[in-house]
N, C-alpha and C positions, 0 to 999 in steps of 0.2 A: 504494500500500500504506500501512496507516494502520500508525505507528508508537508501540510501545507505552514507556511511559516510567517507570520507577519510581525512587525516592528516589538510588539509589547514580548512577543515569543521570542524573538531572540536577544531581549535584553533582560529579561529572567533567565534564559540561557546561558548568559554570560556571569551575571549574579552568582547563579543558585544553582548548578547542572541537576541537583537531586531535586529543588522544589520544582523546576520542569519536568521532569520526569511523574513525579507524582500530578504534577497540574493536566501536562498533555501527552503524554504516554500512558500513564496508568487508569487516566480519566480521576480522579482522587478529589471529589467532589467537597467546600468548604463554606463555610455561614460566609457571610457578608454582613460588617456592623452595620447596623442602623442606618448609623451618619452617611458611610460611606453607599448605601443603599439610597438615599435621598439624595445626595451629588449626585448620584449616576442619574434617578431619573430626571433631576432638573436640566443635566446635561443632554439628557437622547431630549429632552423636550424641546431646548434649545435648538439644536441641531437639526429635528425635526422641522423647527420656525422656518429656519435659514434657507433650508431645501424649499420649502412651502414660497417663500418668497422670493427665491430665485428662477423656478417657474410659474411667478406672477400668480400664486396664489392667495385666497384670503389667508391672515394669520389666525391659526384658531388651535387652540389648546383649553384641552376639558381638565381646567385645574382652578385653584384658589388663587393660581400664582398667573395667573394668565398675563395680567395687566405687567407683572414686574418682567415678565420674559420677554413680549411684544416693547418692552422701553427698552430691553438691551438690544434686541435687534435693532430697533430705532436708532440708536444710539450707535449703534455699531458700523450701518447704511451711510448716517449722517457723516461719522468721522473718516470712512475711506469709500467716500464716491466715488473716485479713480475705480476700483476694483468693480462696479456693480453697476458702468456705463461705461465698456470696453466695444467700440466698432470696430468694425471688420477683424473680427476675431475668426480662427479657423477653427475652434471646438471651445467651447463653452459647456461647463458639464459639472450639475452637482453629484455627490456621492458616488464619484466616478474609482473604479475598479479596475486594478489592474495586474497581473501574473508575469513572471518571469521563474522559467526550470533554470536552478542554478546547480551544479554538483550533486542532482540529484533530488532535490527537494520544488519544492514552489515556493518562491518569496511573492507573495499575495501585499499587495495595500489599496487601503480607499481615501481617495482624497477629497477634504471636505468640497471643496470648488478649485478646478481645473482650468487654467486659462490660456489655450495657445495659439500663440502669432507668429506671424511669418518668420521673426528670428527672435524668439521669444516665449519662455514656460514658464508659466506662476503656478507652483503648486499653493492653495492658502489653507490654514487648518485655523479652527474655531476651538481655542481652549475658555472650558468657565472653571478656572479656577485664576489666583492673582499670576501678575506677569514676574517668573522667578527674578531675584536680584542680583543672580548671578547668570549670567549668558551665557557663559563657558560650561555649565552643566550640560544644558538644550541644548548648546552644538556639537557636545558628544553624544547626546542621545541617541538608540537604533532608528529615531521616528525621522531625527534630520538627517539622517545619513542615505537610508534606504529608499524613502521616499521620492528624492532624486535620482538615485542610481537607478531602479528599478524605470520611472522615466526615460532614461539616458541609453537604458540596457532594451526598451522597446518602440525609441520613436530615432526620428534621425537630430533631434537636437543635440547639440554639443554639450559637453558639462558644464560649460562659463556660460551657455542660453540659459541656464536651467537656477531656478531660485525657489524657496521654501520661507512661506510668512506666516507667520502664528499671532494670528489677534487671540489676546487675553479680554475677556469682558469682565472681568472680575466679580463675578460671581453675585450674591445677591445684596445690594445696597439696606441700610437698615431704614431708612426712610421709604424704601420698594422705588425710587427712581434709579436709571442704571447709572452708573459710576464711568468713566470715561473711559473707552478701551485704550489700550497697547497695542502695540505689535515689534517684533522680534524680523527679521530678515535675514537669511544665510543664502547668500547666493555658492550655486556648486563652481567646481574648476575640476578640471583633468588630473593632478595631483590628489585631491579627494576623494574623486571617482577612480582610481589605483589605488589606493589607499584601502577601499571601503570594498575592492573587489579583494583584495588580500583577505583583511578582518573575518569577512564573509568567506569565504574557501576557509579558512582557520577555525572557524570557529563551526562549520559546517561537517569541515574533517573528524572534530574532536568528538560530534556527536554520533558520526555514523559508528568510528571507533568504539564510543560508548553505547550505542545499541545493538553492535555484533558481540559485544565481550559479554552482554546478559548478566550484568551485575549489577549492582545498586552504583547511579549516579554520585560523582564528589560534590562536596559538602560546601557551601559556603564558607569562610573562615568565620568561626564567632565572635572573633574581636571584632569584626566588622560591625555589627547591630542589627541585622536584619532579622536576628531568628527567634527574639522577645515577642515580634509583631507577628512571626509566622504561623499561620492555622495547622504545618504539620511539623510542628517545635516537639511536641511529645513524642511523636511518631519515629522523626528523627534523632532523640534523645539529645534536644537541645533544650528540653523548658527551662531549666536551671538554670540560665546562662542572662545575667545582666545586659542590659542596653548601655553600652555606652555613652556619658554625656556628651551632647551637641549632637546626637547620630539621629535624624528624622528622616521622613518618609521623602525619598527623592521622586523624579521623574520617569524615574524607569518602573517603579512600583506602580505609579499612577494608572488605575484604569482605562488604556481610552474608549470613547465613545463609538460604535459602530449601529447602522441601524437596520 
């Protein structure tokens, strides 16, 4: 069976080779907090808007929150009009999907809205949570790196055509008006796209290795922090094991939205 791979899978991959295993190999099914249960749907809801309104539909959301969701799109519309009156574009496409067979596998992504021109590729993605303070995290992430590549690996744009924007809406304002988006920009280049085809064969390598050998996937390092917060911490016989101070939930943890 060929195994399909996208962004959030292989930076759990890189993290954690056994919480992967447990998560997408063994199917290893786990609760989701509350909180983190209420993000996500304010997020598909969101994202739902976005799609709704980008093929000129009405906005409509059957929630309590309707009004505060319909002001960040607003809000969102208003601050990058460039992106959402683009002429003579040659594909315009929300919730667009796309596959490349890499060493075996599918590296699978969906992009929140797709924009290409004649010498020219705006991947843009729709995050609601706040815009990180550090950049250099998200421009290592699997989501900025793949995202392009897979792009670059199925159309003829070059990797300096090709760029990747992340408006942050920041989530939900306490007054219910939305709070003023961000956005982040990584444009790709040829050096990146070599770069990120290495990583990718690398870390591709290590997994097929790890599913012919039939053993239990390696371990995160505990000093790290991640296995306080993890659903198979006992399983793995890491409950015991302290969080490090300053160690929080990064961008690779983050669930993203698909819909």
């Amino acid at each position: 069976m060929v195994i399909r791979l996208s962004q959030g899978q292989l930076s759990l991959l890189e993290i954690c080779p056994r919480k992967f295993q447990h998560s997408y190999l063994d199917q290893l099914g786990s609760l989701t907090p509350v909180e983190q249960q209420e993000r996500l749907i304010w997020g598909q809801q969101f994202h739902r808007l976005m799609q709704q309104h980008e093929l000129g539909l009405p906005l409509t959301v059957s929630s309590d929150e309707a009004a505060p969701l319909k002001n960040h799109v607003e809000a969102l519309v208003k601050a990058a009009p460039e992106i959402f009156h683009t002429p003579n574009v040659l594909l315009r496409q929300s919730e667009h999907r796309r596959t490349v067979e890499f060493a075996g596998y599918l590296l699978t992504v969906v992009y929140d809205l797709l924009i290409l021109e004649d010498r020219r590729a705006q991947i843009l993605d729709w995050k609601t949570y706040p815009r990180p303070t550090q950049s250099r995290s998200l421009e290592r992430n699997w989501q900025t790196r793949l995202y392009p590549f897979v792009l670059a690996e199925t159309t003829d744009y070059r990797p300096e055509d090709i760029s990747i924007t992340y408006w942050f809406v920041q989530g939900r304002a306490e007054d219910g008006e939305a709070a003023q988006p961000q956005h982040l920009t990584f444009r790709y280049s040829p050096t990146q796209h070599q770069r990120d085809r290495q990583d990718i064969a690398r870390l591709l390598g290590q997994l097929t290795q790890w599913r012919l050998a039939e053993e239990p996937f390696p371990q995160v390092d505990p000093s790290q922090g991640y296995c306080t917060s993890c659903p198979f911490a006992i399983r793995c016989r890491r409950s015991g094991y302290e969080q490090n101070d300053g160690i929080s939930l990064t961008l690779a943890e983050i669930q993203e939205v698909t819909l």
